[in-house]
N, C-alpha and C positions, 0 to 999 in steps of 0.2 A: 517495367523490367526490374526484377529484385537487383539490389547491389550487392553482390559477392564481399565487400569491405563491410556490411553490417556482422557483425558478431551478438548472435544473442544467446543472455543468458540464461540457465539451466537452475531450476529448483530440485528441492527434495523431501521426501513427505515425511522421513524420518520414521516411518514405523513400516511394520513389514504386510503387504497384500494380504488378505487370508484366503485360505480356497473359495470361500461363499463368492468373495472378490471377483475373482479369475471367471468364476463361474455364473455373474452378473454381467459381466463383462460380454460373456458370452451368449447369454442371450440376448440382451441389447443388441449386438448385430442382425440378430436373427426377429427378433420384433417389430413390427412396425409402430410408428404410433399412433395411441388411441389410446379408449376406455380399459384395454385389457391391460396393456403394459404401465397404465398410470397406478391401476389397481395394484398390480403386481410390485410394482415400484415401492409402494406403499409398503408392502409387505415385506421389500428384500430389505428399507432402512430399518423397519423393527427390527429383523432379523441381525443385522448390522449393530443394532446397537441402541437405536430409538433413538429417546431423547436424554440415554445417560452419556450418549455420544462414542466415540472412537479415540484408542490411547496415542498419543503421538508421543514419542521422550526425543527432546531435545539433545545436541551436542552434550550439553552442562547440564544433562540430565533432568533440565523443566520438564514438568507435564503437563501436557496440551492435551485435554479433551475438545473433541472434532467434533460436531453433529452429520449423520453419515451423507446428507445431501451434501453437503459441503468436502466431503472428503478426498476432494482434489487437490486443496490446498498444499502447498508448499513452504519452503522458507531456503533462500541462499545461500551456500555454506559461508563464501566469505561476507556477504550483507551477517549475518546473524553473527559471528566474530566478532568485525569491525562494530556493531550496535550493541552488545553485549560488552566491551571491553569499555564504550562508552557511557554507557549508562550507569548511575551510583545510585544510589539510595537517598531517597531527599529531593532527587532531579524533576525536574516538569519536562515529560517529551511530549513534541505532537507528531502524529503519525497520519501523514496527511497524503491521502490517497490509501485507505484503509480496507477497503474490500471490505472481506468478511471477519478478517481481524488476526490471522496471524502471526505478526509484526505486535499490533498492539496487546495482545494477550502475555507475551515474550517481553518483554516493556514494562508491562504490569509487574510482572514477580519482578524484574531487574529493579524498580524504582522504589519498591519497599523495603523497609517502612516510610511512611511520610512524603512520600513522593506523587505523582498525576501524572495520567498521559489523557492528552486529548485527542479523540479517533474522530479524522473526519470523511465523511462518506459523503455524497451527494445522491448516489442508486439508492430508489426504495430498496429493491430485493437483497442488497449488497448491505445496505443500512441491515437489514431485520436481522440477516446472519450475524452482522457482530455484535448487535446489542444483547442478540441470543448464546452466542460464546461469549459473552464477558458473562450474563448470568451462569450458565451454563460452568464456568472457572470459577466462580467465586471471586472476582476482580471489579465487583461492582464499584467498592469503595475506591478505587485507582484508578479504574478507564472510564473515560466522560465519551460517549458517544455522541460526533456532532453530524447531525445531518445537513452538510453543505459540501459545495466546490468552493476551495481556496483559488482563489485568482488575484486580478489587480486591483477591481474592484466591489463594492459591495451594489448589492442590489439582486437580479435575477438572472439566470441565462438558461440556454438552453445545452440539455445534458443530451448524449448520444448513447441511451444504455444499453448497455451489455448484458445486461442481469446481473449475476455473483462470478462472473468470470473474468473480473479484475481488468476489462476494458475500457469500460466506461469511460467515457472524456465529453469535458465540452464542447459547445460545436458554434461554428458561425455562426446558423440562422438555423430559425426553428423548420421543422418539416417531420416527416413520416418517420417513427423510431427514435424522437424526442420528446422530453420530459422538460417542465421547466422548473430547475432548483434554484434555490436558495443559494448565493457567494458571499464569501469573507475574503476578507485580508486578513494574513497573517500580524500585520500595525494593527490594525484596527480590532485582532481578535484579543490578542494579548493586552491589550491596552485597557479594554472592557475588563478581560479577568482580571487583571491587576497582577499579570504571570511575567517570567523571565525565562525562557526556555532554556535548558541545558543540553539539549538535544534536538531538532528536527530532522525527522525524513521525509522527504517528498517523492510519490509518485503519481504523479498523474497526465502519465499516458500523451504528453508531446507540448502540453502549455506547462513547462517548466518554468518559461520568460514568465507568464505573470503571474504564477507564484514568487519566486523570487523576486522581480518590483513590487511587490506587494507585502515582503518582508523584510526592507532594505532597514527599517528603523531597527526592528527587531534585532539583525544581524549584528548590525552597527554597535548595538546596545550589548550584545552578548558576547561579542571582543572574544578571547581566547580561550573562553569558559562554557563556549560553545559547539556544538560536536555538531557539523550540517553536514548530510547526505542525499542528494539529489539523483533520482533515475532518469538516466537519460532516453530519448527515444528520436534516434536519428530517423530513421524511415516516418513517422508522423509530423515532424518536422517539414517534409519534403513535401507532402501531401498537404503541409496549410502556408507553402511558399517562402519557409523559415528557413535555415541551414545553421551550422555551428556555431562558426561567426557571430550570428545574431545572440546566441544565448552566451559565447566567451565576451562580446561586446559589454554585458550586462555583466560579467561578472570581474572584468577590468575595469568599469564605472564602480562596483562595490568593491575593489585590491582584492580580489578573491582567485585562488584557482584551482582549476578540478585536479584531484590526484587520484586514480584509481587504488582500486582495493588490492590489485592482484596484479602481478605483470603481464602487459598487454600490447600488443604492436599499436594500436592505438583506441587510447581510449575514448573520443567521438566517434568513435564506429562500433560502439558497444552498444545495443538495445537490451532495455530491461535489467541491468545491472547498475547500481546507485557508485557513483564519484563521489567523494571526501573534496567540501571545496572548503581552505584553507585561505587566510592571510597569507596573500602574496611579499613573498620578501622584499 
């Protein structure tokens, strides 16, 4: 039974539908699928745009080109505020739970000059999107594309993909609709680069706990010089026998705590929308 107290959040694609759009849209209902509508599909992304992609302009006026598969993508209003007010030039973010990239594209121009975001994916199909928007942007030099799940530990696990539709999560045990990726730890990743984060965001999808144990050094290390943003996801929580508690637990063992972006009756009842967790006073 869904919970009425989850609240989830709303994206925006920031550019305007075009008729071709509405009118794709429209036949997709009416299509079934197969050979004809793959074929046709093929045709409506040329038409769209190919591979020079689709315009998206940001609040602060970035340009995001989109490739038109992907042109479901979104971005927050207030997540892209709160990241954009934090991010400086010079900064190393990781953007971790990256999709097709975003967030990390949006990152990119924010950290130049001299600056690196490291984009980590674990979905093939979700990988190839952002590696193909960073070229696509021109943010080759800035965004490192890492194909892995950030978790607690390093080693293997098994992924539950989604494809490119920003799903994707780890999973207990391997079975039907699993992939087995590659894990980092956040200690363990930055330690290797020889990096000090100025910014992290994480989303991925309900193992927030072991991201965050997994970044406890890092945190620690990056004291007040550090901008952390974390998506919550109450309802997958529930589903892997977790609750709030367990993830505020974690973040009273690190003096940390969550502040939302925006005012909210409560904020562990917000799905899909990133918390500001802060040195607790």
């Amino acid at each position: 039974m869904p919970d009425d107290r989850i609240h989830t959040a709303e994206g925006h694609a920031y550019r305007r539908r075009s008729p071709l759009e509405a009118l794709g849209a429209a036949v997709a209902r009416l299509l079934p699928e197969g050979e004809a509508r793959r074929r046709l599909r093929t045709l409506y992304h040329a038409a769209l745009g190919g591979q020079r992609g689709i315009t998206a302009t940001l609040p602060g006026g970035e340009i995001v080109r989109v490739l038109p598969e992907y042109r479901f993508i979104g971005w927050n209003a207030v997540e892209y505020a709160a990241f954009r007010a934090a991010a400086r030039s010079g900064g190393v973010a990781l953007d971790v739970g990256s999709n097709v990239g975003a967030y990390a594209l949006a990152l990119g121009n924010w950290v130049r000059p001299g600056g690196r975001v490291y984009a980590f994916e674990p979905s093939r199909q979700a990988f190839d999107g952002l590696a193909a928007h960073v070229r696509l942007n021109g943010l080759g030099d800035v965004v490192r594309p890492v194909r892995a799940a950030v978790s607690d530990r390093e080693g293997t696990a098994a992924l539950a993909a989604e494809g490119h539709h920003g799903t994707s999560h780890l999973a207990d045990d391997t079975g039907e609709g699993t992939e087995t990726v590659e894990t980092v730890t956040i200690d363990q990743f930055c330690a290797r680069e020889q990096i000090v984060p100025t910014l992290i965001k994480i989303d991925v999808e309900g193992w927030e706990l072991e991201a965050l144990r997994g970044a406890r050094d890092t945190i620690a290390r990056g004291g007040d010089g550090l901008a952390l943003f974390v998506e919550m996801h109450p309802t997958a929580w529930r589903a892997r026998g977790l609750s709030a508690a367990d993830v505020r637990a974690e973040l009273d063992a690190q003096g940390l705590r969550a502040v939302p972006l925006r005012p909210v009756a409560d904020a562990w009842a917000l799905e899909g929308e990133c918390l500001r967790l802060e040195r607790a006073p």
